[in-house]
matplotlib code that plots the C-alpha trace (Angstrom):
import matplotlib.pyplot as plt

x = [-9.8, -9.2, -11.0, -9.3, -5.7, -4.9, -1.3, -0.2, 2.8, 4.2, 7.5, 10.1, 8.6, 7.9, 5.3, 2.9, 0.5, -3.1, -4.4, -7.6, -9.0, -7.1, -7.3, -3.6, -0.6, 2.9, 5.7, 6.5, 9.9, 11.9, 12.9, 10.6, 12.2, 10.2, 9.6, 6.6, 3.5, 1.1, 0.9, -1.5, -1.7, -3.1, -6.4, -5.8, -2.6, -1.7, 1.8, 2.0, 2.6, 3.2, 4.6, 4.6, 7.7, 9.0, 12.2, 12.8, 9.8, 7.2, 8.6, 7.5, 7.2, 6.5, 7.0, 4.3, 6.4, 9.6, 11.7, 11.3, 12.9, 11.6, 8.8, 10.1, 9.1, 8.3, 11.3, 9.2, 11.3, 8.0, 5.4, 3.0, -1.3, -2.1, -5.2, -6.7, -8.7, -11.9, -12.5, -8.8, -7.3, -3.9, -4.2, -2.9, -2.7, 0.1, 0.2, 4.0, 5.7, 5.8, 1.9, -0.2, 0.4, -1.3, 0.0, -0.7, -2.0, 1.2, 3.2, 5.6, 4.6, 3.5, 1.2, 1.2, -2.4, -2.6, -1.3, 1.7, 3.1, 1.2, 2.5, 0.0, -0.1, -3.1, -5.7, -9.0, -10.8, -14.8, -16.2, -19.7, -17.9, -14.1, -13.4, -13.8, -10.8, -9.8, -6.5, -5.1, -1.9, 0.6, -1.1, -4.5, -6.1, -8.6, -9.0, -11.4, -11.7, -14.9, -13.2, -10.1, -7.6, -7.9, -9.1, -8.9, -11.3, -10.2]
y = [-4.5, -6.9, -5.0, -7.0, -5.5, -2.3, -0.5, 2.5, 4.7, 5.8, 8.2, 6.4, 3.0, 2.4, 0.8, -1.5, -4.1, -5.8, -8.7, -8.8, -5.4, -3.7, -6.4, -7.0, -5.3, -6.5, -4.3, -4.2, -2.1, 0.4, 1.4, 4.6, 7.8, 9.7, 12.4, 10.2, 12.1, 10.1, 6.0, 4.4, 1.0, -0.3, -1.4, -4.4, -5.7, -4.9, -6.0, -2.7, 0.6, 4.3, 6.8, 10.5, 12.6, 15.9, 15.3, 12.3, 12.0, 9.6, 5.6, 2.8, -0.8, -4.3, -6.6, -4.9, -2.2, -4.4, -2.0, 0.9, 2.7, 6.2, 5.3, 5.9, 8.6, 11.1, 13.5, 15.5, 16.0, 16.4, 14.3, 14.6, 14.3, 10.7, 9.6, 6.4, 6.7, 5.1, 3.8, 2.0, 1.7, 0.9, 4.9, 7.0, 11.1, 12.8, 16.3, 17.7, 20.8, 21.9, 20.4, 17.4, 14.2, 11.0, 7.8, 5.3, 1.9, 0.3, 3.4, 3.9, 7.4, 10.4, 13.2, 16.2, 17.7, 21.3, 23.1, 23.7, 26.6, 25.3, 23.0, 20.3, 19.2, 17.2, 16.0, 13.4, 12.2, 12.2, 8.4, 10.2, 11.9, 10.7, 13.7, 16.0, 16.6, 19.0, 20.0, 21.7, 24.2, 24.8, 28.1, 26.4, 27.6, 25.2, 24.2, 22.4, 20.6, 18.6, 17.6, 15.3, 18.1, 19.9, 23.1, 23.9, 26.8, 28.3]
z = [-13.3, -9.9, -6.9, -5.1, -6.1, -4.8, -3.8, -1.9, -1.9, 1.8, 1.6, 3.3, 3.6, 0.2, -2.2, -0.8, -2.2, -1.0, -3.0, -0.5, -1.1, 1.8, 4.8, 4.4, 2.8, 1.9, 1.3, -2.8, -2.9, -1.7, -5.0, -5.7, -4.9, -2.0, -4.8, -6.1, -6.4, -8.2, -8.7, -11.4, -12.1, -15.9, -15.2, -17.8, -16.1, -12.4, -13.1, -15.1, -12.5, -13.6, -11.1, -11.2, -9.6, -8.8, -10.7, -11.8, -14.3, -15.3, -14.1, -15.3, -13.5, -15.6, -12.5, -10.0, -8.2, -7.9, -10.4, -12.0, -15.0, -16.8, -19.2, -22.6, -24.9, -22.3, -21.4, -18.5, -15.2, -13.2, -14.1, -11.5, -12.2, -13.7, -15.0, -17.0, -20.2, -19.1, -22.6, -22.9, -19.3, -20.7, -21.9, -19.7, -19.3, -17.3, -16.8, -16.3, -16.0, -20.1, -20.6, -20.8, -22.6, -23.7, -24.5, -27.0, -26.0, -25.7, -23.9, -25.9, -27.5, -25.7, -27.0, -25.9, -26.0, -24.9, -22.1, -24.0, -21.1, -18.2, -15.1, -14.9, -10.9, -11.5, -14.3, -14.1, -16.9, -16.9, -17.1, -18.0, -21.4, -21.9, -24.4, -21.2, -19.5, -16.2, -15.5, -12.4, -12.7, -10.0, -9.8, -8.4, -12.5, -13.9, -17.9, -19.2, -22.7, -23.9, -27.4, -25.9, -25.6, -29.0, -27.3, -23.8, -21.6, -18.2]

ax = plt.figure().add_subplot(projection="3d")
ax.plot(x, y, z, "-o")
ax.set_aspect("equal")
plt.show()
């Protein structure tokens, strides 16, 4: 929700934070693996961080990037495609290797909703219509759902 705020992953160097909308960065941690893929930060507190990796799952950081640990609930080793609710930013999609989940306000329980036998790599949410969702496989296939995940098109 600050514009101002934004952070960037670099493999090898770490996670990196601007609080003057990109002018100037300071370096966060070393902490994340190089295996991160994906970084979202909640839109209702910047102190709250979600990376996606190759194999060590979804992490979680409550002190802005300093530490991580694997967000609970969610037993994925790849976690890899993030995306925010637009209605509730503390909501947050992740597409992994057995499917795509959702979490509940407080991310503590994840939902799988479709894509049961599919490897998500990546997943955006439409601002427009928030029950339409896209998902990417590892195999470059599309889906498609316009009713929040109950039923899903290629």
């Amino acid at each position: 929700s600050d514009r101002e705020i934004f952070f960037a992953f670099i493999v090898s160097y770490g996670l990196w934070r601007s609080d003057d909308a990109g002018a100037t960065w300071t370096l966060v941690s070393k902490e994340l693996p190089d295996t991160a893929l994906a970084l979202a930060a909640l839109g209702t507190n910047p102190e709250t961080l979600y990376a996606g990796t190759m194999d060590k799952g979804l992490l979680k950081s409550v002190d802005g990037g300093v530490s991580w640990k694997s967000a609970s609930g969610l037993s994925a080793r790849t976690a890899l495609g993030l995306a925010q609710d637009p209605r509730d930013a503390r909501v947050l999609f992740v597409g992994t290797g057995s499917g795509l989940y959702r979490s509940n306000a407080e991310g503590t329980k994840w939902t799988r909703i479709g894509l049961a036998d599919k490897d998500i790599m990546t997943v955006a949410v439409s601002r427009a219509n928030p029950s339409r969702i896209l998902a990417i496989d590892a195999q470059g296939r599309v889906y498609r759902t316009d009713d929040a995940g109950a039923t899903w098109k290629k």
